[in-house]
N, C-alpha and C positions, 0 to 999 in steps of 0.2 A: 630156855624157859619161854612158855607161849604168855604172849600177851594177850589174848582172849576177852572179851569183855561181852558184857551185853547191849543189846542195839539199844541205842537211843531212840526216846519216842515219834522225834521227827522221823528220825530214818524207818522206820515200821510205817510210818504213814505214809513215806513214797514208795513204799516197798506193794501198801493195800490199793495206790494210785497207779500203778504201774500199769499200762493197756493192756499188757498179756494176762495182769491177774484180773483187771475186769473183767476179761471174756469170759475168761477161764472160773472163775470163782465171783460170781455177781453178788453173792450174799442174800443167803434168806434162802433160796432153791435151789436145787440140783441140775449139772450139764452135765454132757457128752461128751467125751475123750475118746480118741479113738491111738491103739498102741502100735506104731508100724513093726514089722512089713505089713500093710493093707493087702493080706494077702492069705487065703487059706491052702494050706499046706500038709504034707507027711515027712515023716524025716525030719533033719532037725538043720535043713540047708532051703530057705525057701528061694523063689526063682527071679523076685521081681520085677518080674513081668509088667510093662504098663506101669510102672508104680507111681508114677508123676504128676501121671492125669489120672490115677486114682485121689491121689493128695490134692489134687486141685478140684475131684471131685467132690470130694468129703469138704473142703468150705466152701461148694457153693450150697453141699446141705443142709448146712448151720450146724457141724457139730463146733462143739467150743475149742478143741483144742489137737492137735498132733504130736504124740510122743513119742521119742527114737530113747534107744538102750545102747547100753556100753558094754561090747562081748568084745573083750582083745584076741581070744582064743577060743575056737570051738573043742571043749572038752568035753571027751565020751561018755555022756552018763547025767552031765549035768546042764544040759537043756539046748535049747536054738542056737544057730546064727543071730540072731536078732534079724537086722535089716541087712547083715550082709558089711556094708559100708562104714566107714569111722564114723561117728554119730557127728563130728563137727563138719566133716567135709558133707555128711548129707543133709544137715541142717541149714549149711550154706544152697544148695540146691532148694531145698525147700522153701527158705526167704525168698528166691529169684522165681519158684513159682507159682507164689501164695500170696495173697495181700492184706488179709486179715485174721485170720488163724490162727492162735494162738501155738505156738512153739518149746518143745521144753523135753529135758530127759529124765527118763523114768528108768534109768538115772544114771549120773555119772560115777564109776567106781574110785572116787576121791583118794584113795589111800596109793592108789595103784597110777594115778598123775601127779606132775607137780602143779600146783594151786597157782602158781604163775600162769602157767600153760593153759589150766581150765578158765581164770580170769579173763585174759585176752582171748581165747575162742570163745568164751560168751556174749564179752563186750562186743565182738566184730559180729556176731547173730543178730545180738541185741540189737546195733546202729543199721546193718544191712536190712534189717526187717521191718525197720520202725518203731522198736519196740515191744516187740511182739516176745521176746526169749524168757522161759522160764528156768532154771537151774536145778532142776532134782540132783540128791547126791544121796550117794550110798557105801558102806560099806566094804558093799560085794557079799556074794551069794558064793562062789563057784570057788571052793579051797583051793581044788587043783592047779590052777592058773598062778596062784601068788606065789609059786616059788620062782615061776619065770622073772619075776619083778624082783628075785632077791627081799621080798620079804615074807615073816614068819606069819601067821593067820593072828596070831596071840599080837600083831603090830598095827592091825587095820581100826580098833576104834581111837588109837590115841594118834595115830595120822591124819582121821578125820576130822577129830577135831583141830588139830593144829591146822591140818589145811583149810578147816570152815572158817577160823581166825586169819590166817591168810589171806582169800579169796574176802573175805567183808574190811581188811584192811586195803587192799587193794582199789575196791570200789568205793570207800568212804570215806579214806583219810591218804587221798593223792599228798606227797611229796615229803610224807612222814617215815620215820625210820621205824621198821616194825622186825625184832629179834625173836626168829623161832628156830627152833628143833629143826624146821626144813630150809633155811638159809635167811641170809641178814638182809634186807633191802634197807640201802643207805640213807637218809636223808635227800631228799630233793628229786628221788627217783617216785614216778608215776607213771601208771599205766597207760596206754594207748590200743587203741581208742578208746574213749569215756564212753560208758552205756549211755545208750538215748536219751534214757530217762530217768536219770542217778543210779538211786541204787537195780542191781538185777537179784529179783525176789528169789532166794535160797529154798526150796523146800528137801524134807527128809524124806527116804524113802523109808520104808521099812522101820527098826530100831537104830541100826546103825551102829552095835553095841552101846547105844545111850542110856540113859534111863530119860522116862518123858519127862522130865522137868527140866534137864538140860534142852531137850530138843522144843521144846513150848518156849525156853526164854530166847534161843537161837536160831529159830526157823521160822521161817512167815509161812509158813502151809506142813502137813503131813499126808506124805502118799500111802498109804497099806493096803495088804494083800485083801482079794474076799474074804469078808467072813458073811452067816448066817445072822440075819436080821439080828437077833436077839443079844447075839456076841458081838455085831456093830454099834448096836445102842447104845453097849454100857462100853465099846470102844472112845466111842466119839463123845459120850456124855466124859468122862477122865480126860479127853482131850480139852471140853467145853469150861470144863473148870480151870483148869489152868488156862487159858490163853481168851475166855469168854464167846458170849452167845452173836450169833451176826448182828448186825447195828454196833456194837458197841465198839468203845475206842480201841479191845484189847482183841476182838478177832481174828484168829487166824483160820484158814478154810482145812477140812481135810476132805480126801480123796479115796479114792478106794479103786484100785485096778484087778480086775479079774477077766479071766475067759470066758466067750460068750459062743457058745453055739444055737442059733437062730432053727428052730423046726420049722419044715414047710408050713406045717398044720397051726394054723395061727393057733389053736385051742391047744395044743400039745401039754400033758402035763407036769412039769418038774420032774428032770430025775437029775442024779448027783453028776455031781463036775469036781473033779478037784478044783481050788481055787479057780471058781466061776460057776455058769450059770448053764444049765440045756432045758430048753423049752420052748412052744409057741409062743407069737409075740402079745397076746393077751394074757397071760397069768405073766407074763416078762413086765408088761407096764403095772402090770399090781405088784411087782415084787419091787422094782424102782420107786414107786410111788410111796412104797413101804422104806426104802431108805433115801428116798427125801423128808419123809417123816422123821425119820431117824438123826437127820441133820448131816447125811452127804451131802458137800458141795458139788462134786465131780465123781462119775462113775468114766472109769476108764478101760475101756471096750479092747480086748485082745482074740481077734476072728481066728486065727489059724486051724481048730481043730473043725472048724465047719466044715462038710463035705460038701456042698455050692459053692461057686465063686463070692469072697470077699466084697467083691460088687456087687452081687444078687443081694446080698444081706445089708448093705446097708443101704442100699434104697429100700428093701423094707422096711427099714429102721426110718429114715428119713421118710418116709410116705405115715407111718402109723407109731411110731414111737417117740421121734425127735420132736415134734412139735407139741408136745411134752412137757419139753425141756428145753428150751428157747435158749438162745446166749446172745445175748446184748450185742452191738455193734464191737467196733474197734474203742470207741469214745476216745480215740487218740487224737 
């Protein structure tokens, strides 16, 4: 039986202290996320190319944050490589060549690791970085993949939770004995290494099979897909209710990730993207500007279907859009 609780309020408060969630989520306005591979691509294997000093390009352009994804298999049908790489070993690369940029995954497929394992590869991001690791978790997306892991699709939201109980007993309550469904940790046993900064901030991706009232008492942030303005408002307004408006004690930030194809023609007018946006980068700053209104804290940038280089667009971005949307120092 999981022992699962809800955070206590001190720990939500070092969770909204945490450096990564400054950058990342300053409260009150909208940043910049950008979703690696920093890379535009065809095919569902990108090449990355340069990728390092792309990533070290992107914080010297002030976006707020760098996100890596969790693909254990590339399945025919159901979407990228991601970056290629295990999301912990390139996130280790990433702290060694980044020093203020926020760090985090969008997301880890929790049911499909054990909560031990995600624990101490956060923590070691977390202390290697300064501070800097965010923790998305998810699900998963991709059916085909979970029978490789011997388990059944009908098994992923109640692993997830048992693992999010895990993973915040881990980080909260060192040397306690906590009895779940995915194995006993004894009395006196604690993690190593401790995050930099107590706790490392949980966000949800997606639903996660939850309903939002479980994911508002157990998450300090929510990430979800694009929607159209109108279906973001009344997203983020049900968000805003349960967990409150920025300033107050009970905030927590949500997010929104979609694809972004950047038109040469700054003036270009809207046309459709599945989950995401194609357009010049002027009616692009009225549409963000429209879900900052809306109460996004982060919009998170995935370049691949652009036919330019990944580089070309985001000094774009960075010369006429990013300064915008400003993201705070480290304040670490």
């Amino acid at each position: 039986m999981s022992t699962e609780t809800s955070a206590p309020p001190t720990t939500e408060r070092s969770a909204r202290d945490h450096p990564g969630m400054r950058r990342a989520f300053p409260g009150g306005r909208t940043t910049l996320g950008l979703i690696t591979p920093l890379e535009s691509f065809t095919g569902d294997v990108p090449t990355m190319a340069n990728h390092l000093a792309l990533a070290r390009a992107a914080e010297t352009a002030g976006f707020a944050s760098l996100w890596v994804r969790d693909v254990p298999l590339l399945v025919p049908g159901q979407g990228d490589g991601g970056q290629l790489f295990d999301p912990w070993v390139y996130l280790g690369a990433l702290a060694a060549v980044t020093e203020h940029i926020t760090l985090g995954t969008a997301s880890t497929v929790l049911p499909l690791r054990h909560p031990v394992h995600v624990a101490k590869a956060a923590a070691s991001v977390d202390l290697l970085s300064g501070g800097r690791m965010l923790l998305g978790l998810a699900a998963g997306d991709r059916a085909d993949e979970v029978p490789a892991f011997g388990l059944a699709k009908t098994d992923l939201p109640t692993r997830l939770r048992d693992g999010w109980a895990y993973i915040r007993h881990l980080h909260d309550s060192p040397g306690d004995r906590h009895a779940s469904p995915l194995g006993e940790l004894p009395t006196g046993s604690s993690l190593l290494p401790t995050p930099a900064h107590g706790r490392i901030p949980l966000l949800m991706t997606g639903r996660g099979g939850q309903r939002l009232e479980w994911t508002a008492a157990h998450a300090d942030g929510w990430l979800y897909t694009a929607l159209e303005p109108e279906a973001q408002r009344a997203n983020t307004a049900r968000w805003r209710k349960l967990t409150g408006e920025p300033g107050s004690p009970r905030h927590k930030p949500y997010a929104q990730a979609g694809y972004l194809v950047l038109d040469e023609d700054p003036r270009a007018a809207p046309r459709r993207l599945p989950q995401g946006w194609r357009m010049g980068r002027e009616p692009l700053l009225d549409l963000f500007k429209t879900y900052e209104a809306g109460g996004v804290d982060q919009l998170m940038l995935n370049l691949r279907f652009n036919a330019r280089p990944a580089e070309d667009v985001m000094g774009e971005l960075a010369s006429y859009v990013l300064p915008h949307f400003p993201s705070p120092g480290t304040g670490g």
